[in-house]
C-alpha positions as CSV (number, residue, x, y, z in Angstrom):
1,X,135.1,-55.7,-4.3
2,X,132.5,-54.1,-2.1
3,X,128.6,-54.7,-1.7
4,X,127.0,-52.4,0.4
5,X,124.3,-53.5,2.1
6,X,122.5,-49.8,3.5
7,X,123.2,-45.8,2.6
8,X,125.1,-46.1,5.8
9,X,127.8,-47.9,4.3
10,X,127.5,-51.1,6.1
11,X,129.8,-53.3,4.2
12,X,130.0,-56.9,4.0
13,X,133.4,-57.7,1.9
14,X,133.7,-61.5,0.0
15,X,136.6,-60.6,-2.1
16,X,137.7,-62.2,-5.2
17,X,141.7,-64.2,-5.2
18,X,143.2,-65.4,-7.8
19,X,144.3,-67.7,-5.9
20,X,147.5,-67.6,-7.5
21,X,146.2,-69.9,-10.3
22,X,148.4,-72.3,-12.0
23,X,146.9,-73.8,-15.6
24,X,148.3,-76.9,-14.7
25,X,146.6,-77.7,-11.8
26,X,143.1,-78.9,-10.9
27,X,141.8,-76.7,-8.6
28,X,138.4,-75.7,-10.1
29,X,135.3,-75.1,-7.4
30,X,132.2,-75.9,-8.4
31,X,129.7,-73.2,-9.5
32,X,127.6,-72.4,-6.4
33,X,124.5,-70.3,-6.1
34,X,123.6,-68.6,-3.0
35,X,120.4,-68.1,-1.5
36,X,121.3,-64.0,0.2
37,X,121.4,-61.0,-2.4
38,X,124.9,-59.6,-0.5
39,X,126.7,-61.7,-1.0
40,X,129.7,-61.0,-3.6
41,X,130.2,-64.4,-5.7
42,X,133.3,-64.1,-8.3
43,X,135.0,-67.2,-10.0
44,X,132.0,-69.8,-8.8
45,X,132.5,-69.3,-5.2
46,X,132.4,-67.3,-2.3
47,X,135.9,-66.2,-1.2
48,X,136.7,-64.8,2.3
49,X,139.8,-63.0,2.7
50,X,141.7,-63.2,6.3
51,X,144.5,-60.9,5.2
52,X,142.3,-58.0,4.1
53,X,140.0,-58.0,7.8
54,X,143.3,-58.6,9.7
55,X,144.3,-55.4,8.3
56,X,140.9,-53.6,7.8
57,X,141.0,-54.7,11.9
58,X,142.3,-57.5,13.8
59,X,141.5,-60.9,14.8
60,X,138.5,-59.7,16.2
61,X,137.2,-58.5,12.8
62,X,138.2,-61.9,11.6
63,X,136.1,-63.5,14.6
64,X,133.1,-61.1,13.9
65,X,132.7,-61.8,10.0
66,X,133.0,-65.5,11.0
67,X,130.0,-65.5,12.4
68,X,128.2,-64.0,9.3
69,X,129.6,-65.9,6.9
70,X,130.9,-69.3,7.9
71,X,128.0,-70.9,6.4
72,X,128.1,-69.5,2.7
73,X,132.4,-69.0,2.4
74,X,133.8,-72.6,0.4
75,X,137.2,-70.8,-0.1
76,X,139.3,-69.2,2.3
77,X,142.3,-66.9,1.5
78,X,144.9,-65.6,3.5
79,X,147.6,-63.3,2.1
80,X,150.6,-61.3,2.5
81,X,151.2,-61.7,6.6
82,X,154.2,-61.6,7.8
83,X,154.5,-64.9,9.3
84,X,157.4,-64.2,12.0
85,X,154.8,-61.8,13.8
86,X,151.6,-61.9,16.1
87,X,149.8,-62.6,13.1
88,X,151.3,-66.3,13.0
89,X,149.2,-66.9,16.2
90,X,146.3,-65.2,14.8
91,X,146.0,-67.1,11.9
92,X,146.2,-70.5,13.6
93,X,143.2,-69.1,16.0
94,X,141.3,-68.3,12.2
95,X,141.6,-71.7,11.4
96,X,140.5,-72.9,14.5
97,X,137.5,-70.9,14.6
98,X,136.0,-73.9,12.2
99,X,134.8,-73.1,8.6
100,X,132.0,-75.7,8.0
101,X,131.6,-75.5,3.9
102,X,135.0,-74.0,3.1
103,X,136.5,-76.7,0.5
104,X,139.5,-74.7,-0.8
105,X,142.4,-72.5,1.5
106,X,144.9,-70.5,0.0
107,X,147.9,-69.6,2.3
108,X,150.3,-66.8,1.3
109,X,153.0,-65.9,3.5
110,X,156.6,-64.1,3.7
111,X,159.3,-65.8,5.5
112,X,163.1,-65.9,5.1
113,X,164.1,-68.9,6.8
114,X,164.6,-72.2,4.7
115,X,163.6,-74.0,7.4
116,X,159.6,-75.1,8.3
117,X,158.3,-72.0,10.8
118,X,156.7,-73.6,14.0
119,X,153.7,-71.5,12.4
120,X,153.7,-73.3,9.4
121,X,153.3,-76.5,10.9
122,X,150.7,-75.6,12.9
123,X,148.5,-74.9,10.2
124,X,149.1,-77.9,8.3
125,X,147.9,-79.6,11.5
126,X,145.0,-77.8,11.9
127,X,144.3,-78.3,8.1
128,X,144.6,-82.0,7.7
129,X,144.5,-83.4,11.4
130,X,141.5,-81.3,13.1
131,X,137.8,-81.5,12.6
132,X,137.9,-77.3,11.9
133,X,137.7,-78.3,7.6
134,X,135.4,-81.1,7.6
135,X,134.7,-80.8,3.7
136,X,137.8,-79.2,2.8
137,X,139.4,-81.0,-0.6
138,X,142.9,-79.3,-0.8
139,X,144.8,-76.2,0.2
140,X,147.7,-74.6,-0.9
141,X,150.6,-72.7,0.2
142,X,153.1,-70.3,-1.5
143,X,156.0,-69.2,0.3
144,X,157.8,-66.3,-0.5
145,X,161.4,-68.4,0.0
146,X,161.9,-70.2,-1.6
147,X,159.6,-69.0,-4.2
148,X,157.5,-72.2,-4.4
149,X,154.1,-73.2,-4.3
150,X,152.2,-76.3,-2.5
151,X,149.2,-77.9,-3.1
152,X,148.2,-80.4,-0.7
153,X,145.4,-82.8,-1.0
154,X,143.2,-84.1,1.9
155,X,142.6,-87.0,-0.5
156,X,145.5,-88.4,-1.7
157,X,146.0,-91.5,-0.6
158,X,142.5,-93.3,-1.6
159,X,143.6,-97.3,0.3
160,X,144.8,-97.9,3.6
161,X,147.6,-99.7,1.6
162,X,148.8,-96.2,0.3
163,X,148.3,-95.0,3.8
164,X,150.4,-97.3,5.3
165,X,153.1,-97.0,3.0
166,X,153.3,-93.3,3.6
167,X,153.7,-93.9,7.3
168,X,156.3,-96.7,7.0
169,X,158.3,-93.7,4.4
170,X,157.7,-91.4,7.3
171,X,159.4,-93.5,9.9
172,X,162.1,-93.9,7.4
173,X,163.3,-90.0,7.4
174,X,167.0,-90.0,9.1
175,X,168.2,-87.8,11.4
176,X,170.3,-86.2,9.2
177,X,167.5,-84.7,6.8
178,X,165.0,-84.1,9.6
179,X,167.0,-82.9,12.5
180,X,163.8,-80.8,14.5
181,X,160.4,-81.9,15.2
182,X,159.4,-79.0,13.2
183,X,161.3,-80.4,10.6
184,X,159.8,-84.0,10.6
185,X,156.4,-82.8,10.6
186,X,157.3,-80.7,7.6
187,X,158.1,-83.9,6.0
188,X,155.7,-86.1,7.2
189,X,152.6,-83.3,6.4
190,X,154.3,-83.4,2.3
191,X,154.5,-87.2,2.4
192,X,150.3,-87.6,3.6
193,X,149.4,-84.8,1.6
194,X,151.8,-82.8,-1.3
195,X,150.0,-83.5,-4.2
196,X,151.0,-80.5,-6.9
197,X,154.0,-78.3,-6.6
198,X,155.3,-74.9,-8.7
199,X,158.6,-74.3,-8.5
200,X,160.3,-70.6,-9.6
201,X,164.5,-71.8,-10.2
202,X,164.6,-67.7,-9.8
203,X,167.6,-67.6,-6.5
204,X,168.4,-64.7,-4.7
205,X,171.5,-66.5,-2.8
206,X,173.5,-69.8,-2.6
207,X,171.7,-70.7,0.5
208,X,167.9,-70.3,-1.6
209,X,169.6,-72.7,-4.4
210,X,170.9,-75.5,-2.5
211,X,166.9,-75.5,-0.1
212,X,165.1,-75.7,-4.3
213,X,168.2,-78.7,-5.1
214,X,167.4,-80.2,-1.7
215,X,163.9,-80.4,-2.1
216,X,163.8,-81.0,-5.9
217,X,166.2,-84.3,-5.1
218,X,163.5,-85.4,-2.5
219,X,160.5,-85.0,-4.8
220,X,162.2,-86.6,-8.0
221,X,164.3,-89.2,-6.4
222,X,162.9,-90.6,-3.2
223,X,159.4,-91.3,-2.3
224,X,159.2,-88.4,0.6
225,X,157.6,-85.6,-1.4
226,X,156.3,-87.8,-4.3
227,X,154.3,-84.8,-6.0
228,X,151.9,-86.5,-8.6
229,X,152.2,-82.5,-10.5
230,X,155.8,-80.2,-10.7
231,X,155.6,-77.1,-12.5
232,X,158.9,-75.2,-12.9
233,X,159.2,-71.3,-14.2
234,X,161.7,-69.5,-15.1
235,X,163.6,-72.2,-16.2
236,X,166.6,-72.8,-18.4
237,X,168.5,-75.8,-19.2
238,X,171.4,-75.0,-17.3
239,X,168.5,-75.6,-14.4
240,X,167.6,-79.3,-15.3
241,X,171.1,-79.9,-16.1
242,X,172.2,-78.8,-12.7
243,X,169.0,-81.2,-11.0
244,X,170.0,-84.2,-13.1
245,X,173.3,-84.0,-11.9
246,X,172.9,-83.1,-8.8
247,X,170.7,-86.3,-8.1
248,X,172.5,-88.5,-10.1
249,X,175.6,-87.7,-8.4
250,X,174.0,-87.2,-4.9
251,X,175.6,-83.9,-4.9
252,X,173.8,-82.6,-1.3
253,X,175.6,-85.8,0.3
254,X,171.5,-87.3,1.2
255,X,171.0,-90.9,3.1
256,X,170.3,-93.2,0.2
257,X,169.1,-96.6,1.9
258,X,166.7,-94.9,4.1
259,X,165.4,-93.2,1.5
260,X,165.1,-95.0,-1.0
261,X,167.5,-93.2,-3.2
262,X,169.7,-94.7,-5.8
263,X,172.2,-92.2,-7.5
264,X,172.6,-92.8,-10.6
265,X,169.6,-94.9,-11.6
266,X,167.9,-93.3,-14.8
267,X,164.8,-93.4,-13.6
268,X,163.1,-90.7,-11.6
269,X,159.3,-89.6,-10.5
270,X,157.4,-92.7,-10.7
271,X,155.1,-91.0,-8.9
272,X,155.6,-88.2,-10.9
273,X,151.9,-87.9,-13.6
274,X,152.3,-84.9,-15.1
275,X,155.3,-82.3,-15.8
276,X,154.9,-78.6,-16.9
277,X,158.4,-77.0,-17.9
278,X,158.1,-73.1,-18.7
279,X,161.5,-72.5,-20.1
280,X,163.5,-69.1,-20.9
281,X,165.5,-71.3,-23.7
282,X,165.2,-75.1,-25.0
283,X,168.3,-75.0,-26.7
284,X,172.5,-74.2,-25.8
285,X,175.7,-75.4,-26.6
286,X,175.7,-78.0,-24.3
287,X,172.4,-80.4,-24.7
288,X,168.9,-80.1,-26.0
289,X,166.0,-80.4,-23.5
290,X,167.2,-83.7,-21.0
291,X,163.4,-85.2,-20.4
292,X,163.4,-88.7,-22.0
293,X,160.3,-91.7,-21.5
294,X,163.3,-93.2,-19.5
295,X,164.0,-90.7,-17.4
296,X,159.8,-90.1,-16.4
297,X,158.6,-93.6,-17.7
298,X,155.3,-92.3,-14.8
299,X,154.4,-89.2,-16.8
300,X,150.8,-89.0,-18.6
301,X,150.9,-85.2,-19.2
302,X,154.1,-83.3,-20.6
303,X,153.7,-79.1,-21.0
304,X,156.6,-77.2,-22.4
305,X,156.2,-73.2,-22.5
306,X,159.2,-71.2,-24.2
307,X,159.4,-68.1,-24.9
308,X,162.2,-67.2,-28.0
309,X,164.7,-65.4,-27.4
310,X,166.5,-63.3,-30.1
311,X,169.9,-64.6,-28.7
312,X,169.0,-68.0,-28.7
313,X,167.9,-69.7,-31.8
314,X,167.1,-73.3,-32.1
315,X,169.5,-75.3,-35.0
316,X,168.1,-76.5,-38.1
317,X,166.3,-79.7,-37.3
318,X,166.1,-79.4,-33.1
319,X,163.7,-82.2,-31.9
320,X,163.4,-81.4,-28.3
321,X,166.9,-82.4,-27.0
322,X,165.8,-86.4,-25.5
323,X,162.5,-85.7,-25.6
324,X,161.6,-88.2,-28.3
325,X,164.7,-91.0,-27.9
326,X,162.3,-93.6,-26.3
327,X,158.0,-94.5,-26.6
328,X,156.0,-93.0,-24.1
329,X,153.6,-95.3,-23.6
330,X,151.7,-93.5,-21.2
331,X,151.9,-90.2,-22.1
332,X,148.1,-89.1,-23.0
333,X,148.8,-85.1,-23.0
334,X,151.3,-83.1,-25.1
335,X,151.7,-79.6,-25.4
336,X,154.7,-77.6,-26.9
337,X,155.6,-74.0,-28.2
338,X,156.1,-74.8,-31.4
339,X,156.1,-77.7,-34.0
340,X,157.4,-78.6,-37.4
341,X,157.4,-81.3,-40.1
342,X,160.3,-83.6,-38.8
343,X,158.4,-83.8,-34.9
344,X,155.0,-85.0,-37.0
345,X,156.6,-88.5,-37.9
346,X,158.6,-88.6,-34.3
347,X,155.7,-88.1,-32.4
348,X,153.3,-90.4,-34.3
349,X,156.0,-93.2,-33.3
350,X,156.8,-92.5,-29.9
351,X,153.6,-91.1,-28.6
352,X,151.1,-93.2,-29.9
353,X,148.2,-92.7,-27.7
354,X,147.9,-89.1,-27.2
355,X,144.7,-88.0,-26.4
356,X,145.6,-84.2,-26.0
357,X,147.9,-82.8,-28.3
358,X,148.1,-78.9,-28.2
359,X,150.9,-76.2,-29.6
360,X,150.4,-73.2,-28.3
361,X,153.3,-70.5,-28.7
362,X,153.9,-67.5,-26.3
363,X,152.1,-64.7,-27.1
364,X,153.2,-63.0,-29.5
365,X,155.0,-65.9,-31.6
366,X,152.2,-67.7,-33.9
367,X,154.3,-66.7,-36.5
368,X,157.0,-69.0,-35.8
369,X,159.3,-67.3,-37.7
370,X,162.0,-67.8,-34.8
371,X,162.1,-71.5,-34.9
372,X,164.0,-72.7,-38.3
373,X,162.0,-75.8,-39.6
374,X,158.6,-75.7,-41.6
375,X,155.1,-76.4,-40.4
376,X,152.9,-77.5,-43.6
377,X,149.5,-78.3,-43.8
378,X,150.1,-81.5,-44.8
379,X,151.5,-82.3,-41.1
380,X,148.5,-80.5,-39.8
381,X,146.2,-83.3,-41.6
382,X,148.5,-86.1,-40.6
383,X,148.4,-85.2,-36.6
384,X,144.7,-84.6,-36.7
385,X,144.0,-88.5,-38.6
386,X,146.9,-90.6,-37.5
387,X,146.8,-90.8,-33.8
388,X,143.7,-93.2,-33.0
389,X,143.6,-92.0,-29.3
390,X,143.5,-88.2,-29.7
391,X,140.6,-86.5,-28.7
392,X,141.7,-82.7,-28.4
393,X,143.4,-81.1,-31.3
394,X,144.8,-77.7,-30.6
395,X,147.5,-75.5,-33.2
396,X,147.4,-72.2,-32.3
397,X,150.5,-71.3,-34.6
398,X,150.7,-70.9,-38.2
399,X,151.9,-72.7,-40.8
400,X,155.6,-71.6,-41.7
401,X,156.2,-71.5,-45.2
402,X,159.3,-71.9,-46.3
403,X,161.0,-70.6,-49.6
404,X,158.2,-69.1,-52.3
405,X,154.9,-68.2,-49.7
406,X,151.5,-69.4,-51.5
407,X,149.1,-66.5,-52.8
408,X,146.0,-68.2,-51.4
409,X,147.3,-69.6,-47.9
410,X,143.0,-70.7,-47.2
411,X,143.4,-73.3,-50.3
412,X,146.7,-75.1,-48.2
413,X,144.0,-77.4,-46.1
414,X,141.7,-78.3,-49.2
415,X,145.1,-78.9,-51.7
416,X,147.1,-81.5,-49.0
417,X,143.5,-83.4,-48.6
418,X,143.0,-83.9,-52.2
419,X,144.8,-87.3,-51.4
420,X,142.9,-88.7,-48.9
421,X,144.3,-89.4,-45.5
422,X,145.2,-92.8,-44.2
423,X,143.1,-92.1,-41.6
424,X,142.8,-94.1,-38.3
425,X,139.4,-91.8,-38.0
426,X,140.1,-90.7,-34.5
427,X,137.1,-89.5,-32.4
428,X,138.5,-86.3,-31.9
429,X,136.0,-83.6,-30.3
430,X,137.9,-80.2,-30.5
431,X,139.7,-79.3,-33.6
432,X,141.4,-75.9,-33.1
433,X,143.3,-74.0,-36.1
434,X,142.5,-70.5,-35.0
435,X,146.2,-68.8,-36.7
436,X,145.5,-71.0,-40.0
437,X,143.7,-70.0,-42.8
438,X,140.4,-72.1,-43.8
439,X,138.2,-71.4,-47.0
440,X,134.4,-73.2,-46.9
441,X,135.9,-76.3,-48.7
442,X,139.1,-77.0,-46.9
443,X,136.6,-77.1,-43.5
444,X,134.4,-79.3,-44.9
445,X,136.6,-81.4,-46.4
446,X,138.7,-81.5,-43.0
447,X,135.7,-82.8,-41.3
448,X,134.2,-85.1,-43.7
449,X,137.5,-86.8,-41.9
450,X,136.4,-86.1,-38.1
451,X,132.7,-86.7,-38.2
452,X,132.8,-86.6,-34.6
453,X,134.8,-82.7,-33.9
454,X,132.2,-80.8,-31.8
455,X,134.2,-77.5,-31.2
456,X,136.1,-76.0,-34.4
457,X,138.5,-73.1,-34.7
458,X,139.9,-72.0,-37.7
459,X,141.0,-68.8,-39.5
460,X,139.1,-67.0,-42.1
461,X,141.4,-66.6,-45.6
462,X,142.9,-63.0,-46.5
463,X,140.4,-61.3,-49.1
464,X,143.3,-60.2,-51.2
465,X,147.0,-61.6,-51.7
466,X,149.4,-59.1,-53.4
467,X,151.3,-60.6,-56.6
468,X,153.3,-58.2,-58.3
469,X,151.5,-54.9,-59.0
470,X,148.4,-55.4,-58.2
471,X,146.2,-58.0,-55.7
472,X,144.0,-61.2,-56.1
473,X,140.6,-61.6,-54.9
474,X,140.3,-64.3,-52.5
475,X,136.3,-65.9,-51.7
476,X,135.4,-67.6,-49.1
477,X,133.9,-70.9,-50.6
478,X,136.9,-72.1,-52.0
479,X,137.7,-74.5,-54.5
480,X,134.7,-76.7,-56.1
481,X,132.4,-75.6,-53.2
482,X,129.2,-76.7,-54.3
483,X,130.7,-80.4,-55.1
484,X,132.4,-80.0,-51.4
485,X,129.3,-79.1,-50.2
486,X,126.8,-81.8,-51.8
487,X,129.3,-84.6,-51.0
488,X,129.5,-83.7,-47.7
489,X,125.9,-83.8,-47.4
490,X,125.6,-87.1,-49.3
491,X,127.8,-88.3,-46.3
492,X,126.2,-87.4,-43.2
493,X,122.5,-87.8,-44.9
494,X,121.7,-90.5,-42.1
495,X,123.4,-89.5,-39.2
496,X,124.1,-84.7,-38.6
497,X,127.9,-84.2,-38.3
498,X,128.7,-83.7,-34.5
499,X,129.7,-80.1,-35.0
500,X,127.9,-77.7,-31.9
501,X,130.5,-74.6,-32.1
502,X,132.5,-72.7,-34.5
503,X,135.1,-70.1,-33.4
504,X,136.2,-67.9,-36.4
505,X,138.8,-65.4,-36.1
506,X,138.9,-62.4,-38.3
507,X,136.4,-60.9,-40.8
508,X,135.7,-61.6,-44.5
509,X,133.5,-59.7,-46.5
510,X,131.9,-62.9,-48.6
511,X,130.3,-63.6,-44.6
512,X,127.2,-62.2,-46.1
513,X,126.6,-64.0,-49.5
514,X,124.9,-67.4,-49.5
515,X,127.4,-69.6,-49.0
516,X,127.8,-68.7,-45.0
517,X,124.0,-69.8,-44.8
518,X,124.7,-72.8,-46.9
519,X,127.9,-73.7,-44.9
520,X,125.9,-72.9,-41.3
521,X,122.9,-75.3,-43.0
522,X,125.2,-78.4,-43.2
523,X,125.3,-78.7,-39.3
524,X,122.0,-78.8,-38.0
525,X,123.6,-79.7,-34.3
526,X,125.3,-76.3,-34.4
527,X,124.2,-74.0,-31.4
528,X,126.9,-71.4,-31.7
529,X,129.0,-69.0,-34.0
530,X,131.9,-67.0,-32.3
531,X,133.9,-64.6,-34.4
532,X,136.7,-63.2,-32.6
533,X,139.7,-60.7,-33.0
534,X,137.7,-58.8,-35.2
535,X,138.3,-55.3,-35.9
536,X,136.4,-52.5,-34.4
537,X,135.4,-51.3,-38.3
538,X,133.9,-55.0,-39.2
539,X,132.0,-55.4,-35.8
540,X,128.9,-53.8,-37.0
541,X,128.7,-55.9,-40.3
542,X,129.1,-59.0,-37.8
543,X,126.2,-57.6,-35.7
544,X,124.5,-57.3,-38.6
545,X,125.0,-61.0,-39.8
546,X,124.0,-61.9,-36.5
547,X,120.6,-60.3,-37.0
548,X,120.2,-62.4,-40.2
549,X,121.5,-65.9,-39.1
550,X,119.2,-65.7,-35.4
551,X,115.9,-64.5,-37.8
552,X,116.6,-67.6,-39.8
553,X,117.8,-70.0,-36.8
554,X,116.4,-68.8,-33.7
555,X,118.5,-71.6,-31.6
556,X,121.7,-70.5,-33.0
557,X,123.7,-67.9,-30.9
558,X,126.3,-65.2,-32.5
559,X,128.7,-63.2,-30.7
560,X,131.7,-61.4,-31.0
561,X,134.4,-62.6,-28.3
């Protein structure tokens, strides 16, 4: 993106990079404000890109905007050169030139050759060795083979104990895995410094599989790589099945003493925190998905993506292969594509201190009507009270129904809590339901249960239900809504329910009786009211109930997202 600074076209260029984000991994700059009006700031920080004024010029370019902006650029990006060229020099002498405030460096590169490129290696040096980045907090690297991505942090080891141990691993590598000095800095820079990895099991040739095997064995198995994050797309089970045997079996004939490898022992990644799995199918003839406590007893964070295929079904019943066989103690995050009524039990017992526990399904797939088991809303009440720990509560699916479908899907909610919850009265903050349908009463009753939610999402409930010939009108208070309503306020008469934002999807026309005021009037902590996918013929009777809720609570904030 360009800012021109004069008529004459005198352009000073701080484009944005995506930086090839990953969800999974920390890698958020702070927001920064800068003091000159030129400058382009996108995504919190300043980002110079090498690639585009190594193009736009040469190195000289490079040189000459150095001087300009060294002292206001915190990232620095460098994308699609052609590593085996004159640029590989340049791009060392771009890191050299010393970047005083940069804190974040994005490498992009194209190289055919499995092995480290003397390149490479020397910008790892200059990176983590040299005084060039004397604030810089991590980098990372994606290489076009073998379609992985690095993140290495300047920080990881915090002791001098860690240190040490890393060295004494280092001195460790045999001959026979790291056969160039090119080849045992590549090691020794990934055993200081590897500290998240991403991982595409996409191959274009034998030789590209057995380099992703290689280096998959080192980071699971031995304490070389020891990644504390692996993400791996484009995944099938065929994939881990292929890993697990491979390492089990040492397959790629690796030293085990010196490496600390044991074939065969169950136990992989101790290092290993957290594990994001973005799968083309969770399901085949073979197994169910192999990832077990005792395979990963490290992990604290588990992500599984999947997105259905038509030709691949999940049976009656499927519980995520191993995935709940043992307790996972540790494990404080959860996510999965989909969930039903037999996982609510499983993962009450074996995951008993979640703190996170989000379903999200591909796009697309809230429905759910791919995956063969039932999600009711009585498991949606037992998740939410029953695990002590959690703190984050995210369903972005709906409920699946099966045999006769309900005529008022909003009343589900209010009808499973009219037995109250054995509730462990968790202090969750975010409760998110944005694909289930809520009436006035099932919210409130919801929360007379999590006093301390502070960010809600839930569905508004269709207007009409069709049931035979004609249709039934559906309002948005509910059942008993003014009992709902004073009892709630009989409970929270001392101390305001936490609640601070509300995110409704969809449109209902009863949002302009009394009872939205009434509802809005029970949290006086509430600060803001989002309505989103909301149809281009409601949005001006939401601007318009904007109007009326900020004349009669200037503090709160409306908006359409």
């Amino acid at each position: 993106m360009l800012v021109e600074e004069s008529s004459q076209g005198n352009r000073q260029l701080l484009r944005h990079t995506s930086l090839m984000r990953d969800k999974s991994l920390s890698f958020h700059p702070a927001p920064t404000a800068l003091a000159d009006g030129h400058t382009f700031v996108e995504n919190c920080v300043p980002v110079f890109e090498v690639g585009y004024w190594m193009n736009y010029g040469n190195f000289s370019s490079v040189r000459q905007q150095h001087e300009q902006y060294k002292d206001q650029v915190q990232t620095l990006s460098i994308w699609n050169l052609p590593v085996e060229s004159a640029y590989g020099a340049d791009i060392a002498a771009c890191l050299n030139l010393g970047w005083p405030r940069v804190t974040h460096v994005s490498l992009e590169y194209s190289t055919w050759e499995p092995e480290p490129n003397r390149y490479s290696i020397a910008w790892h040096k200059i990176l983590c060795e040299s005084t060039m980045f004397p604030v810089l907090v991590d980098y990372r690297v994606w290489q076009m083979l073998p379609a992985r991505l690095e993140v290495f942090s300047i920080h990881k080891f915090k002791t001098e104990r860690e240190r040490n141990q890393a060295t004494d691993i280092i001195a460790q590598v045999p001959e026979l895995l790291a056969p160039t000095p090119a080849v045992q800095q590549f090691y020794e820079h990934r055993c200081r410094y590897l500290e998240h990895v991403v991982m595409s099991m996409d191959s274009v040739n034998r030789a590209e599989t057995f380099t992703k095997y290689k280096y998959l064995t080192l980071a699971l198995a031995t304490p070389v790589l020891a990644p504390r994050t692996l993400t791996i797309v484009n995944c099938r089970l065929k994939h881990i099945r292929a890993i697990l045997n491979c390492i089990d079996r040492n397959a790629l004939g690796l030293p085990t003493a010196p490496l600390q490898y044991q074939p065969g022992v169950l136990e992989l990644g101790r290092s290993l925190q957290h594990l994001h799995l973005k799968m083309a199918s969770l399901y085949d003839e073979l197994t169910g998905l192999p990832v077990s406590a005792a395979r990963f007893p490290g992990l604290s964070s588990l992500i599984i993506e999947h997105s259905p295929a038509l030709d691949n079904s999940l049976p009656d019943g499927e519980k995520f292969g191993q995935l709940w066989e043992t307790r996972w103690s540790g494990m404080k995050r959860l996510q999965l594509p989909f969930f039903s009524d037999l996982h609510a039990a499983l993962l009450v017992k074996f995951m008993p201190n979640l703190e996170i526990l989000s379903v999200i399904p591909a796009p697309g797939f809230e429905a759910g009507d791919e995956y063969p088991d039932s999600l009711s809303a009585a498991t949606i009440i037992k998740l939410a009270t029953q695990l002590h720990t959690l703190r984050h509560f995210e369903v972005r699916s709906m409920l699946r129904i099966k045999g006769k479908r309900p005529l008022n899907m909003g009343q589900l909610i209010y009808l499973a809590l009219k037995k109250p919850p054995v509730a462990a009265r968790p202090e969750v903050k975010l409760f998110a339901v944005p694909a289930i349908q809520m009436d006035f009463s099932s919210v409130v009753r919801m929360l007379t249960y999590l006093p301390s939610v502070e960010q809600l999402e839930f569905m508004l409930p269709d207007q009409f239900a069709q049931m035979g010939d004609g249709r039934v009108a559906h309002n948005l208070e509910g059942i008993e809504w003014q009992e709902e309503k004073r009892k709630f306020g009989e409970a929270f008469a001392g101390k305001p329910h936490s609640l601070q934002s509300v995110i409704v999807t969809g449109y209902h026309p009863d949002l302009h009786s009394a009872a939205v005021t009434e509802f809005l009037g029970l949290f006086p902590d509430l600060e803001s009211l989002a309505f989103t996918a909301v149809g281009r013929e409601d949005q001006d009777n939401i601007d318009q109930l904007a109007g009326v809720l900020t004349a009669l609570n200037p503090d709160l904030h409306v908006s359409i997202v």
